[in-house]
N, C-alpha and C positions, 0 to 999 in steps of 0.2 A: 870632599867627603868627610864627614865628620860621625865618629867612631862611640860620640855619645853613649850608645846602650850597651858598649859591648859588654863591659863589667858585669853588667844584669844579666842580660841573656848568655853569659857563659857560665856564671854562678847559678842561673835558675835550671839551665839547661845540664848543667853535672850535678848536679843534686836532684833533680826527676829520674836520671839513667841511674844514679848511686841507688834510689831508696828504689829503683824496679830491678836493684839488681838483689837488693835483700830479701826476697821472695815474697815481694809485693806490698810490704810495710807501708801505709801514705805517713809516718812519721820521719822525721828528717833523719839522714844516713850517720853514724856513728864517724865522729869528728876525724878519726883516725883513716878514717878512707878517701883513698884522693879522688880527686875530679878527673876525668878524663876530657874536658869540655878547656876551650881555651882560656887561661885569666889573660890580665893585663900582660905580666911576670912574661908567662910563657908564651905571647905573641910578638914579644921582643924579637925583631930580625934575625939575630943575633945571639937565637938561643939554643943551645946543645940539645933540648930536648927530642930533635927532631930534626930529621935531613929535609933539602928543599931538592921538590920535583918540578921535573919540568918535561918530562918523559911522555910518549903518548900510553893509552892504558894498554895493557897486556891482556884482558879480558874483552871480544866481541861482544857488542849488544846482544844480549837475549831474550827469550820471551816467558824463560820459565824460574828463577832465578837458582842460586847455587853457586855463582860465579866466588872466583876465591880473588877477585879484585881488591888490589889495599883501599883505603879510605880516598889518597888524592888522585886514585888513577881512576875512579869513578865518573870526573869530570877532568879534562887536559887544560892547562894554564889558557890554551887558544881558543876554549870554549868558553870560559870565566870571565875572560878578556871582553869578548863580544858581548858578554850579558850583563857584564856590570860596566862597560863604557869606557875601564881603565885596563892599564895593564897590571901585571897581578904575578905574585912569587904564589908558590905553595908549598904549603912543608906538613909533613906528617909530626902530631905530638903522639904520642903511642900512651894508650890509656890501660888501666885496670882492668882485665881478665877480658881483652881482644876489641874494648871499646877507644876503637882511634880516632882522633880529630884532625880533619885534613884544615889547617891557618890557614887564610885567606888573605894577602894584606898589597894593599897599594903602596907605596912608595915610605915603607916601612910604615904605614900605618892599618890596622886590622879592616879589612874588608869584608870580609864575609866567612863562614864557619862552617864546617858540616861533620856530625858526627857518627859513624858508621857502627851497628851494633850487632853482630851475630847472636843466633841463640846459643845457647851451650847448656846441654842438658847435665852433664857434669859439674858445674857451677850451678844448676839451679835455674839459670836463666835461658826463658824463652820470649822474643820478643814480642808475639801477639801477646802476650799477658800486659809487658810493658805499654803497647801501643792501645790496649782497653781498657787501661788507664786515662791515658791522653784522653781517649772519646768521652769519658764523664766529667771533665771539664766544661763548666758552665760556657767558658770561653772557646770551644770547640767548635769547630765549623768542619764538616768534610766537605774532599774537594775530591771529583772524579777524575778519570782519565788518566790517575798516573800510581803506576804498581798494583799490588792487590789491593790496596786501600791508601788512602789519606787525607791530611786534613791539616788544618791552619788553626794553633795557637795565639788568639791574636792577645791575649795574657801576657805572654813569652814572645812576640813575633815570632813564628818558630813555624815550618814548616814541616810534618815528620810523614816519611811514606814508609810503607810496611813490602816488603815484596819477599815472598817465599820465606825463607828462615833469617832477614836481615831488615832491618830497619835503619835509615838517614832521618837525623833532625837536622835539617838547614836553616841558617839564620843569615841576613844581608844586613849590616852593620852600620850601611850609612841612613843617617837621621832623616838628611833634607828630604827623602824620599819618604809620601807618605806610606801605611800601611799596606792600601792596595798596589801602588809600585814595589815595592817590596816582595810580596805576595806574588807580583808576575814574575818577576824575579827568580824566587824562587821556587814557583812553577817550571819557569825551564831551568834552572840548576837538576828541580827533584827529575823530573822527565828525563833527560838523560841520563843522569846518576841510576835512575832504577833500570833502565835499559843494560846497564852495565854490572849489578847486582842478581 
């Protein structure tokens, strides 16, 4: 598995969530605000930012969303395992105003990413705004059949589903796979994850 993009797609990917979190600005977020999206840095094994789960989720699949699931309990280590081939840690990095990123990493190296986004009308942020955003990307594609909506960045490789008040950006980190492997990928990561959202 080789981890190529990750640097990109977690820098492209906290900097999209940053500037939709600044009520909808398309100019780049203001230097002094972090990412909630993983760096290199912070997918360090071995990094305090974030406890590692391995727990089943505490939230039942639903059909209408609301669920108050953390970010890594959206999909279980044994569900991640079967989708991407290997075995796999998860650990929550806790982001900026309830934007958390559940690391993804194979044998201490970053696997795969998913960033979980509430809206929060007291901050300003709701995520349909965020995610109609995304759909005027030239590089936009929607995809059916999973949550209320979504659709495939293939700009970002970046997967993002919208369901009821919460939206996942998932990204699968290994190169050798093309685009469209990727893409099924993350079809069933999003598939589940929003069943649990």
């Amino acid at each position: 598995m080789r981890p190529g993009r990750h640097s990109i797609v977690a820098i492209s990917l906290g900097l999209f969530l940053a500037a939709g979190c600044g009520g909808g600005s398309s100019s780049a977020p203001a230097s002094n605000e972090p990412s909630s999206a993983p760096s290199a840095a912070a997918s360090d094994a071995g990094s305090s930012q974030g406890t590692t789960t391995s727990a089943e989720p505490s939230a039942e699949p639903s059909s209408g969303g609301g669920s108050t699931a953390g970010v890594c309990e959206l999909v279980t280590p044994d569900e991640m395992s079967g989708i991407l081939g290997v075995s796999v840690t998860m650990q929550v990095l806790q982001g900026v105003g309830g934007m958390d990123t559940c690391d993804i990493q194979s044998d201490g190296a970053p696997a795969a990413a998913f960033v979980l986004t509430r809206s929060n009308p007291s901050a300003g942020l709701d995520v349909s705004f965020v995610f109609a955003a995304y759909e005027t990307s030239s590089s936009w594609t929607s995809v059916s059949g999973i949550g209320d909506k979504a659709g495939f960045d293939s700009s970002q490789v970046l997967l993002v589903v919208l369901k009821g008040d919460a939206m996942v950006s998932i990204a699968v980190l290994d190169d050798s796979l093309s685009d469209d492997q990727r893409l099924d990928e993350m079809k069933r990561i999003g598939t589940i994850a929003a069943g649990r959202m």
